[in-house]
N, C-alpha and C positions, 0 to 999 in steps of 0.2 A: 719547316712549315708543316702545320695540321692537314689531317687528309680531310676536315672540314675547310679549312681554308683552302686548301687546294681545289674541292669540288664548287666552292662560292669563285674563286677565279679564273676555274675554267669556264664557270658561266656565265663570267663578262663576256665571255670570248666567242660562241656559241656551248652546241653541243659536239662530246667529245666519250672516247673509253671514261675516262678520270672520273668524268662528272657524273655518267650513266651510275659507276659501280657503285657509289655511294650511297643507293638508293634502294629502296625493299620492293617488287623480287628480285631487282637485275641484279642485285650483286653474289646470284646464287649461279649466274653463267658465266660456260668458258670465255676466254678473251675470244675467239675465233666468232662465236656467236653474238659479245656484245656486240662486238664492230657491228656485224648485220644489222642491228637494234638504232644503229647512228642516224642514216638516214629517216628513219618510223620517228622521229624525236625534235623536240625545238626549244628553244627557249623565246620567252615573252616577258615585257616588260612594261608595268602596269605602272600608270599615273598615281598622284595622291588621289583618293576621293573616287576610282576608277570600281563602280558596282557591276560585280557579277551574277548574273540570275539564274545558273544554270545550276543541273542536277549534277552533279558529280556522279552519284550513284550509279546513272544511267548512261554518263557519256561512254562512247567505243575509246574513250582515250583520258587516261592516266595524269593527274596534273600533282604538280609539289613542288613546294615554296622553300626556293632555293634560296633569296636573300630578301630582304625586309619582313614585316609582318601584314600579315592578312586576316581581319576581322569577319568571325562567322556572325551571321544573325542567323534569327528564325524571326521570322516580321522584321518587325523594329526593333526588338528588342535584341541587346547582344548579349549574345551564349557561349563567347571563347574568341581563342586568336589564336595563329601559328605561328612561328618564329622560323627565318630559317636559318639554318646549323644546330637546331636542336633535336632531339630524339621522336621529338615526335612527327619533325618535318620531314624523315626518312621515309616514311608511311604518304598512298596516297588522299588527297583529301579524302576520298572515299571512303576510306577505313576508318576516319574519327571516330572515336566514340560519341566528341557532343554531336547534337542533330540542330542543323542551320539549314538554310534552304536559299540563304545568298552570301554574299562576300564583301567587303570592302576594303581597298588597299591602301593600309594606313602608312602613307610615303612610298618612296619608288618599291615596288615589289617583281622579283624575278621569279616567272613562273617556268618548272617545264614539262611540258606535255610530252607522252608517248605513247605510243599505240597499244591498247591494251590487249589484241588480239596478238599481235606480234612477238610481244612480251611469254603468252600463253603457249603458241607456238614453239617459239626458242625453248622456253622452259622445258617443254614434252622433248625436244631435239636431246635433251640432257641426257638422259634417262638410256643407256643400251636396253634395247628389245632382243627377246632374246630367240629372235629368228636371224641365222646366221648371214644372210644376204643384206638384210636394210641398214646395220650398223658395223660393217666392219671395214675396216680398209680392204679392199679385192688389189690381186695383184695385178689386174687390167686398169684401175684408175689412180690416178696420181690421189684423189681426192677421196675423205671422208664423204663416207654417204649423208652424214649430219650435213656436212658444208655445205654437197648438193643442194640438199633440202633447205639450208638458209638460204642459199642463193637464189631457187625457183622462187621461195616467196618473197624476192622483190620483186616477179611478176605480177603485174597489175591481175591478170587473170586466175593465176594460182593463189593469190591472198584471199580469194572467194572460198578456199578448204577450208573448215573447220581445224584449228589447230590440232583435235584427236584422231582424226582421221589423216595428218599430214606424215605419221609414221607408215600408212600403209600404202604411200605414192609411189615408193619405188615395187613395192610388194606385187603390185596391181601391173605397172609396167613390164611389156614385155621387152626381153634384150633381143637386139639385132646387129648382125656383124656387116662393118662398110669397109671397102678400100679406097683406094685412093681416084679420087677421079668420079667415082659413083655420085650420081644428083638424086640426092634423097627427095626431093620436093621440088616442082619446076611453078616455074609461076603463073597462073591461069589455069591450071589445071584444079579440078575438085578432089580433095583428100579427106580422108576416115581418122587421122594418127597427125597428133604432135607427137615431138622428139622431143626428148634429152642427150644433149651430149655427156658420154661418160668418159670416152676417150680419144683423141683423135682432134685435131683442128681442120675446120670445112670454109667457105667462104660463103659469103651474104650478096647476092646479086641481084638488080632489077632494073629493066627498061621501061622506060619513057616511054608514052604514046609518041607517034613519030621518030622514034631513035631508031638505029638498026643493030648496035651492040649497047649491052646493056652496063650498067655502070657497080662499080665493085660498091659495096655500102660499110664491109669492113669483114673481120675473120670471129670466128666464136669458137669458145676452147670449151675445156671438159666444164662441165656444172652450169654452160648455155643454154636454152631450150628455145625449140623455131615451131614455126606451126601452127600456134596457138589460134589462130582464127577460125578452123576451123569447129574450134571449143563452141564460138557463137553461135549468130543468126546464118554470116555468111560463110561457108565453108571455100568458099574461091581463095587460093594459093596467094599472094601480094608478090612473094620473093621467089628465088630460084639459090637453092643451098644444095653446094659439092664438094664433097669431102677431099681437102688436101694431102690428105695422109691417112692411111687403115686407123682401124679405130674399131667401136665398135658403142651402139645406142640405146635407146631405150623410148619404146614409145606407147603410147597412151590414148585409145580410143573415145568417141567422144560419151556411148555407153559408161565405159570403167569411170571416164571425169565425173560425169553424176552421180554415178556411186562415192563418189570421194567427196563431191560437193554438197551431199543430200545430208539429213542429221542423223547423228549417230542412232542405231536400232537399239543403244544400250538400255536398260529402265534407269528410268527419270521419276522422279516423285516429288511432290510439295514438302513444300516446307512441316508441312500440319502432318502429312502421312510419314514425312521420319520422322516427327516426333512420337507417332504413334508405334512405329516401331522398335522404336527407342525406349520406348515404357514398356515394350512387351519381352526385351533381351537384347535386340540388337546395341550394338555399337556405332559410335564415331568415328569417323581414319579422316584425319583433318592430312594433305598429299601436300599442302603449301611447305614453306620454306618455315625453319624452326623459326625465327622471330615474327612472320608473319602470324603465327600459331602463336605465340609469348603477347600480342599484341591487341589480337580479337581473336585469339580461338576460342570453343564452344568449352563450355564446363564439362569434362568427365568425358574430353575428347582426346583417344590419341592421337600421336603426329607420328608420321615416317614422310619423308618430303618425299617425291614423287622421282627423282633419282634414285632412291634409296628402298624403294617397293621390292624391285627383283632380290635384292641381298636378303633384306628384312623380313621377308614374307614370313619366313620361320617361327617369327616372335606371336603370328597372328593366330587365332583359332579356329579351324574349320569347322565346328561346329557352332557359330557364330556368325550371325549376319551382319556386316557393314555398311555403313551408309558412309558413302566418300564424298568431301566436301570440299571445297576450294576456291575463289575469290569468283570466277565467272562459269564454272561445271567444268571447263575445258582439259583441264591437268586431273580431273577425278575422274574423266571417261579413259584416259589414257591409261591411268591408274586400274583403273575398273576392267580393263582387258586385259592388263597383263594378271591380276589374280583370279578373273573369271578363266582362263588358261591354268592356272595352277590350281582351278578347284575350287575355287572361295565361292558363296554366297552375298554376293555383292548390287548395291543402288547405288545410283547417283543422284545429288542434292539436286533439280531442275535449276538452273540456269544460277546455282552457287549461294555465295554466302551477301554477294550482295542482292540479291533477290529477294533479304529475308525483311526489307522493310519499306522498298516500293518495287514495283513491277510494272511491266507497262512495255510499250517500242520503243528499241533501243533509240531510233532515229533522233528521238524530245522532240517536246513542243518547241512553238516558235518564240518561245520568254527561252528556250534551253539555248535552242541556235543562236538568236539575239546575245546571249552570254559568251557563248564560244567567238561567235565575230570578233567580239572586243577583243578577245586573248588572240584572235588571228592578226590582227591588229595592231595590237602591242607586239606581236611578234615579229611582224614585219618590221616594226621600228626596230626594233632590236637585229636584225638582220641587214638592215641599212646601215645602221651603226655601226655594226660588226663590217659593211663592206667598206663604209668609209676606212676604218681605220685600216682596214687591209691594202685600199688605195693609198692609205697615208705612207703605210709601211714599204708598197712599193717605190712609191717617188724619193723617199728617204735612199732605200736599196740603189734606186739610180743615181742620184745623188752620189753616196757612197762618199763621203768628209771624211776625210780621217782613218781609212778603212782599207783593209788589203784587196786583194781582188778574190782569195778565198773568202774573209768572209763578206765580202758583197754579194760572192755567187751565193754563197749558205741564207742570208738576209734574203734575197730577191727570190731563192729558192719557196722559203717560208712564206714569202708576201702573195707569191702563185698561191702556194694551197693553202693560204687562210682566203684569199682573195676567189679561189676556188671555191672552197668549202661556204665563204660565204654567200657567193650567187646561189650555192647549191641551196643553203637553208633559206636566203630569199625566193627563190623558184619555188621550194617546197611551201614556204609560209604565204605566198601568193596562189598555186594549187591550193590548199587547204582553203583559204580565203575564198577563192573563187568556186571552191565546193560549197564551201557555206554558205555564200550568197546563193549558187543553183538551187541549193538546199531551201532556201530561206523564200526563193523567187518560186519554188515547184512549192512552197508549201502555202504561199501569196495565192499564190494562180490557183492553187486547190481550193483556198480557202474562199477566193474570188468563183472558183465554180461552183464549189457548194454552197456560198450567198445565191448565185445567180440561180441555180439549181432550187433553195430555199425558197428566192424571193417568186421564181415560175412556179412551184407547189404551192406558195401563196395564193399568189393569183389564182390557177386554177384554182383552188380552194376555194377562194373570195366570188369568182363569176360561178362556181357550181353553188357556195353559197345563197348566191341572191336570184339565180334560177328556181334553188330549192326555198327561198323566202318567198319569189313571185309566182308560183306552185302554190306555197301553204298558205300565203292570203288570198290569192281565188278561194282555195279549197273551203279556206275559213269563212270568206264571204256567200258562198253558197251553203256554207250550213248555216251561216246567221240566216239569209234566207227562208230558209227551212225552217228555222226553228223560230222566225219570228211570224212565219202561216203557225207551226204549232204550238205558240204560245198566245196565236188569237184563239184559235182552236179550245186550247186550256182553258184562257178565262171564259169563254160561252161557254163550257163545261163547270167553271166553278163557279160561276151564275147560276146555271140551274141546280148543281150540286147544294151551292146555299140556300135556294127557295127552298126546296126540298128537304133539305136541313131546318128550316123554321118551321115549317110545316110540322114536319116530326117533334122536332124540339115542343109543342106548342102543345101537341096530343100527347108527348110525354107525361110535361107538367102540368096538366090535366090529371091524368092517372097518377100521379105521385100523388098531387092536392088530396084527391079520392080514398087513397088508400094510408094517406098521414093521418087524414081523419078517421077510417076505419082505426088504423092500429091506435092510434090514443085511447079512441073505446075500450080498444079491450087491453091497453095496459092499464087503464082506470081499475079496469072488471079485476087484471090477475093481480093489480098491487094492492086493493079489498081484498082479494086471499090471500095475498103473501100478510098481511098485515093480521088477518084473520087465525093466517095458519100460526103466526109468531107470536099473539096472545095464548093462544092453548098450546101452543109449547113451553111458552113460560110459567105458565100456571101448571102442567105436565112436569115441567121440569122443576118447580117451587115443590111439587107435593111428593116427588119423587126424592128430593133435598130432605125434607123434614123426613120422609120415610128412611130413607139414611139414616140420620142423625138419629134416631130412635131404633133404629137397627144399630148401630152403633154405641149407643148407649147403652143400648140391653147385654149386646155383648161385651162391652167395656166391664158392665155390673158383674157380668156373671164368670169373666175371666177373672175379677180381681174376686170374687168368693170363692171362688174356684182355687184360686192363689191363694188365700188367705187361708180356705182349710188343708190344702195339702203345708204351708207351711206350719200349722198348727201339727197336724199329724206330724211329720218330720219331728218338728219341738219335743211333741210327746214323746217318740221314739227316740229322741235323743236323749230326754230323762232317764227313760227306760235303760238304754244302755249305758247311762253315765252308773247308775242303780246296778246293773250286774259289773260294771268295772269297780265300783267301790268295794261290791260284795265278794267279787274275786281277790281285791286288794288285801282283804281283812282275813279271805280265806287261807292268800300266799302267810301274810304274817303268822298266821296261827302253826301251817308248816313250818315253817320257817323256826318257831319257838319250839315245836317238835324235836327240830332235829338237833338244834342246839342242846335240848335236855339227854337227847340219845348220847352225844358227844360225852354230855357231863357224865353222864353214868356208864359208860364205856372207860373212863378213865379208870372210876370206881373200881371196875372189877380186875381194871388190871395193877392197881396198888394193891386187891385183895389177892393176887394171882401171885405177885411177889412176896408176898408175906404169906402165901402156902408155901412156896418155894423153899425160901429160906426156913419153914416149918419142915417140911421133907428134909434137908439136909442135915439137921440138926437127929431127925429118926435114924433107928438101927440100919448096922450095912447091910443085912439080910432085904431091905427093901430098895437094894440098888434098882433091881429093872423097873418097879416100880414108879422110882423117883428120873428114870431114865423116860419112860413114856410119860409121866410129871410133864417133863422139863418139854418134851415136842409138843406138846398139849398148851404147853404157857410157850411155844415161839408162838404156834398157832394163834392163841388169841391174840400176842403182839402185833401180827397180820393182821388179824381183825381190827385190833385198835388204829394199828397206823390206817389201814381201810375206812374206817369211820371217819379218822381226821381227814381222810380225801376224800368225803361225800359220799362214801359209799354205802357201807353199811356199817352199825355197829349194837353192840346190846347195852340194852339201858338199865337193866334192872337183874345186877349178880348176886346172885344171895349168898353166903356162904352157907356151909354147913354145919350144922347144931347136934349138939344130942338131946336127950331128953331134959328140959330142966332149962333151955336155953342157953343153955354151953357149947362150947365148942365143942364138937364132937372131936376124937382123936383120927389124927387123920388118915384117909384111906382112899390109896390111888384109886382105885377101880370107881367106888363113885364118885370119885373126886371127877374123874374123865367122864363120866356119863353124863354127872350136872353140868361139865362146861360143856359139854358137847350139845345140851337142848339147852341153853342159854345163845349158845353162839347159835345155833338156827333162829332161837325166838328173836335175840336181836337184827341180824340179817335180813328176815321176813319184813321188821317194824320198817327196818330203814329203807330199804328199798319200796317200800309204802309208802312213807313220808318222801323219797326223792318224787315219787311217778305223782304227787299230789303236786308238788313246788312247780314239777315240767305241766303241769296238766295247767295250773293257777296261771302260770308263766305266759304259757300259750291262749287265752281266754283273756288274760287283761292284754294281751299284744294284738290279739284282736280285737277288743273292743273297743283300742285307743284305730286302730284302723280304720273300723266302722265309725267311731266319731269324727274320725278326719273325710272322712269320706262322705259323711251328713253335712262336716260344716261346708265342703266344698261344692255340695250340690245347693245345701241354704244358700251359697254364695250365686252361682249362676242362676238361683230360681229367681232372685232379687233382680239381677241384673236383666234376667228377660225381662221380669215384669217391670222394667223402668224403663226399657226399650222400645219393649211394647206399647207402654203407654205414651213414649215420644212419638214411634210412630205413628198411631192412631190419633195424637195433637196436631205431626203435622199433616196427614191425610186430611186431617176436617179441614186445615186453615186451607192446603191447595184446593183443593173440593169447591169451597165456600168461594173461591178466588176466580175458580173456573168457573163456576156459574154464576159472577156477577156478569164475565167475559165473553160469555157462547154468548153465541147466536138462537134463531130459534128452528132453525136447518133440522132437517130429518137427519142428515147425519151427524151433528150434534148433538142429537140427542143418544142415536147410537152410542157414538164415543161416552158419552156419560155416565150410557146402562152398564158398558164393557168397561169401564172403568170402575165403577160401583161392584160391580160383579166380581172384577180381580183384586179388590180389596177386601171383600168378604171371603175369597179365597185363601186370601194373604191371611185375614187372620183366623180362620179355619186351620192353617198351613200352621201357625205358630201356636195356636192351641191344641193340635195334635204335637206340635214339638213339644208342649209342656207336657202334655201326657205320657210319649214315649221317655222322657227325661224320668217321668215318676216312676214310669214302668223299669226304668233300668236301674234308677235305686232300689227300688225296691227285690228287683229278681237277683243284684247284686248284696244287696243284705240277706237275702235266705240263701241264697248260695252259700255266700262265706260262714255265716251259721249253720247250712245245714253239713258242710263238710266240716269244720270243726267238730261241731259236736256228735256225727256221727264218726270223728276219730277219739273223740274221748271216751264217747262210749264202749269202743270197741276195745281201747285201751284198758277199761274199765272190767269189761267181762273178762278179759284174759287175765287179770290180775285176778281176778273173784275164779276163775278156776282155779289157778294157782294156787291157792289159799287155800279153798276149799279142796283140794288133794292132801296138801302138806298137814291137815287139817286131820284129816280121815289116818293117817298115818303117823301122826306122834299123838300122846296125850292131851288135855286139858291143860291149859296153861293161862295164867293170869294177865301175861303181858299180850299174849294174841288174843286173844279176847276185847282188851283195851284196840289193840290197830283193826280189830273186826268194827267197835264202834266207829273210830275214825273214818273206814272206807264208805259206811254207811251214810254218815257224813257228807264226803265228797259225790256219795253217790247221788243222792240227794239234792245237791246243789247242781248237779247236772244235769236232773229231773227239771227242775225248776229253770234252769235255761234253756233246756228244750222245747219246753211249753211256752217261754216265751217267743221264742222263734218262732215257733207255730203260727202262736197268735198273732202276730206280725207278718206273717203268711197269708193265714185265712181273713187276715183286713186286707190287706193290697189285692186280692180275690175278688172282694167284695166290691172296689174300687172297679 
């Protein structure tokens, strides 16, 4: 059989080990401790159709669905279901993930409840502390200090510890040694100290009012505790307890109990401030049990389950802060001291991880209690049930058919302590019951004081109310009163106010009448001058119009005469220069044929030069040196001729030499070399005449094609002002003409029309001195460039003419220099003649 089937049929049966450990946390404690956990525990068992309305979240106690299924809603609507023996039924409802807010039991369902503080409790019991007195076995007690400690919290009064504080119960108690016979506590007497037995057995005694020896109540061994009463209100003794045997106790004042019942001084924080410090570095330490963690733990949380803090600590980092988390705070305070002791920086999650999504008193409302009733309820049937059959199982055992007498006794044995156990869990599930209804009845009767409480605040409310209503309508009647004398008061005032008012009103419109009359007069009077003043202004401004217009005319005329002769002049002077471009053209040409002839007759003398040549060679050897300076005399002229062919110089005109008779004369170096030698000057001279004529011609038509570009393009922009000008001045008259059909006859219309009249004669003032300075720059621009040209020709001109006239003085008479003396003459000449026209082209723009 399954250990799921086994924990579903020991829950027919009640509560038991088997069925506890099946379960998430219990199945994380010793067997010694679940046991303790048995009685805190019940099982219940729910009709079909059976609604629960209670918070889980909030109840002190633990439920999980042991067998059938249990339907969650949230409203009406359903959001899930639990099965039991499945994975998720191990978990309590609490920890679901889906969110429901009620229940239904869809067929019989087995619920079991357990105490959720208990649970907490035991779990922390796990854990050795590592103060060597609260968890070790001592060699003075039979008994685990843990045991102890489970066994005080079946004390009604010690289950008031906070389970993190239930480790420091012994810590706090002081030991004391008894013998045998010693009466720790007598009865009636007032005491400071409960006990714990740790070692030793004592007896429990008390008398009866009337009795004279008191009655034995029973004996208490190690892990007992007496006394307890005076923990309360009343501190008077009940019993009389004396130790039968040495031993030795432990006891606890009613101070030290509050410290242990008070809440922990550990830090506590919301939910919202660890997550704030959880965004700033801190960590997670989730202290539950590893499935508990596998189930709802936090994203990016570690686990060390809370037995396993002291071992594990190592893995943590002390410079790192934690925030410890756990289903109800309980195991993270536990948690949170043993590594606040080792050093850590450590919080705790305020009242756990079910906190994280309602909060509130734990007690619930009375829809919560109303929900648990039912399951006290069902529980109870389910404990009847259980005692039936355990009656059944007795009367069987007596019975005893068929059966030895071992096992009858074994049978009848079993039929006690199920028949035991189950009064026990009806007794309990009738306690619990009977809490619930106190519970249910205390929160009736509260609910009933604070109606009755409500409904008295009412009332006085209601009679202060209508005290303060029959207050405010006197008050208000006395001021209607009041205000109904000053509102007789007002209208005899707005009586005489209105006579008085028509009065006025009546000597008003009088004075109005008087003076509408007055002013018509005199806007008659000023609208005859305005009408007055708007004839002679229009007649001012008609003759002002025509004065324009013939102001405008005239200078219209006299710009376009004005145009017309400076374009005339320009024409002339463009003649004028087209006339020295031509006559420069003709002059280049005539160079030009010059130097070509030079060329031709440079050839001449060097065919006549080769044919001396070869005449020298043919002469006696006696005329070697002779024909030796010949020969350099005719390279020389070859220079000269290739010279010629490259523009440079050359001679035109070689004559040879003759004798008498027109003969050749025979031939003879010496003046063979003198004649070449003033022939090659005379040509040199010519040609370098005829180049400086061609550069001079060159330079005089390259300007005069300049100066004609430069006429046509001022002819060009003269035209175009004058078309512009004369748009302008077209559209001047038509706006003009336009505006004065539009004015008015206003003083300051007419203004605007003088100052406007006035800036148009400026305007074309403005563009007839543009025309002027236009002329003025052609013209300073044509004497410039003429007079620097031809003051560089000139100048060109006389240094040649010195030239000349040296070379002149220093060789003889010659026929061919005499011809380039007419030629310079010539040029010189024509130079003359362009200077003078410049001139005059001068002294007329002068005159302009």
């Amino acid at each position: 059989m399954g250990a799921k089937a086994q924990a579903i049929n020991a829950g027919q049966f009640g509560v038991d080990e088997t069925l506890l450990r099946h379960f998430v946390p219990m199945n994380g404690l010793a067997e010694a401790h679940i046991s303790q956990l048995v009685p805190f525990a019940g099982v219940s068992e729910l009709h079909p159709g059976d609604n629960i309305s209670t918070n889980f979240k909030t109840s002190d106690q633990a439920y999980y669905v042991v067998q059938g299924q249990l339907d969650l809603y949230s409203g009406s609507k359903l959001t899930g279901s639990v099965k039991g023996g499945t994975t998720e039924a191990r978990f309590p409802l609490s920890h679901l993930q889906t969110h429901f807010d009620s229940t239904r039991a869809r067929g019989a369902v087995r619920l079991l409840r357990v105490d959720r503080a208990r649970v907490s409790a035991l779990l922390i019991l796990e854990e050795p502390s590592a103060g060597a007195t609260t968890h070790r076995r001592t060699t003075r007690s039979p008994l685990d200090s843990r045991q102890i400690i489970a066994r005080l919290l079946k004390s009604q009064i010690f289950s008031h510890i906070p389970p993190a504080n239930v480790q420091r119960l012994l810590e706090l108690a002081e030991p004391v040694p008894v013998h045998a016979g010693d009466v720790v506590i007598r009865q009636g007497e007032t005491g400071n100290y409960c006990y714990i037995l740790m070692e030793g057995r004592c007896s429990l005694t008390r008398r009866a009012p009337g009795e004279i020896l008191p009655r034995t109540l029973g004996d208490l061994g190690p892990g007992d505790s007496f006394g307890e009463e005076v923990l309360g209100d009343n501190g008077a003794r009940r019993t009389t307890v004396t130790m039968r045997s040495d031993g030795w106790l432990r006891r606890l004042s009613k101070a030290q109990f509050a410290q242990l019942a008070g809440k922990s001084s550990m830090d506590q924080i919301s939910r919202y401030e660890a997550d704030e410090l959880v965004s700033r570095g801190a960590r997670w330490l989730d202290v539950r049990l590893p499935e508990e963690h596998r189930n709802d733990g936090l994203a990016g949380s570690l686990n060390i389950p809370l037995a396993e803090v002291g071992g594990r600590s190592r893995e943590l980092d002390r410079k790192v802060p934690y925030v410890l988390c756990c289903n109800t705070g309980q195991r993270s305070i536990a948690a949170a001291i043993l590594l606040r002791q080792q050093g850590f920086s450590v919080c705790v999650l305020e009242d756990g991880l079910m906190a994280k999504d309602v909060r509130g008193d734990r007690g619930g409302s009375a829809d919560d209690l109303k929900g648990q009733l039912v399951i006290a309820d069902a529980e109870i049937r389910t404990a009847m049930q259980r005692k039936t059959q355990a009656e059944a199982m007795r009367e069987a055992a007596a019975r005893g058919s068929g059966m030895s007498d071992s096992q009858r006794v074994r049978m009848r044995a079993k039929a006690e302590a199920e028949a035991a156990r189950a009064d026990e869990a009806l007794a309990s599930a009738k306690r619990r019951k009977l809490e619930l209804v106190a519970m249910v009845r205390t929160m009736d009767a509260k609910a009933a004081d604070e109606r009755q409480q409500a409904d008295s605040v009412v009332e006085q409310l209601r009679q202060q109310t209508d005290v303060r209503l029959q207050a405010e309508k006197n008050r208000l009647q006395n001021d209607f009163l009041q205000a109904a004398g000053a509102m007789d008061d007002l209208k005899r005032a707005q009586s005489d106010a209105e006579e008085h008012f028509q009065k006025e009103r009546d000597r008003l419109e009088a004075q109005i009448t008087q003076a509408r009359a007055a002013m018509s007069g005199e806007a008659e009077r000023i609208r005859g001058e305005v009408e007055s003043a708007k004839r002679a202004a229009a007649e001012k401004a008609e003759r002002i119009r025509r004065e324009q217009e013939i102001a405008e005319q005239q200078l219209r005329a006299r710009t376009e005469a004005r145009l017309l002769a400076e374009r005339r002049k320009l024409e002339a002077e463009f003649n004028t220069s087209m006339s020295s471009v031509r006559k420069a053209s003709q002059e280049l040409s005539s160079a030009e044929i010059a130097k070509r002839e030079a060329q031709r007759k440079a050839k001449d003398v060097s065919a006549k030069l080769r044919a001396a040549e070869e005449k020298a060679r043919r002469g006696s050897g006696s005329a070697a040196p002779a024909r030796q300076e010949a020969q350099r005399r005719l390279e020389a002229a070859h220079r000269v001729q290739r010279d010629a062919a490259a523009g440079r110089a050359a001679p035109s005109n070689v004559v040879p030499f003759k004798g008498p008779g027109g003969e050749a004369a025979p031939f003879d170096p010496s003046n063979t070399m003198v004649a070449l030698r003033t022939e090659l000057h005379t040509f040199e001279d010519k040609v370098s005449e005829a180049s400086e004529q061609i550069d001079t011609a060159s330079r005089a038509r390259a300007q005069a094609q300049r100066a004609q570009l430069l006429v046509e393009e001022r002819l060009a922009r003269q035209r175009a002002l004058e078309e512009e000008t004369r748009l302008t001045l077209y559209e001047e008259a038509e706006s003009w003409l336009a505006e004065e059909r539009d004015r008015d006859g206003s003083a300051a219309s007419k203004e605007k029309d003088r100052k406007r009249a006035k800036a148009k004669a400026q305007e074309s003032n403005r563009q007839a001195q543009a025309s002027e300075d236009m002329m003025s720059d052609i013209k300073s621009q044509l004497s410039g460039d003429y007079d620097d040209e031809a003051s560089s020709i000139e100048h060109s001109l006389r240094m040649r003419e010195m030239e000349q006239e040296s070379a002149a003085k220093a060789s003889p008479p010659d026929p061919v220099r005499a011809k380039g003396s007419d030629e310079r003459k010539k040029a010189k000449e024509a130079l003359d003649r362009a200077r003078e026209h410049v001139q005059r082209l001068k002294n007329r723009y002068d005159k302009d």
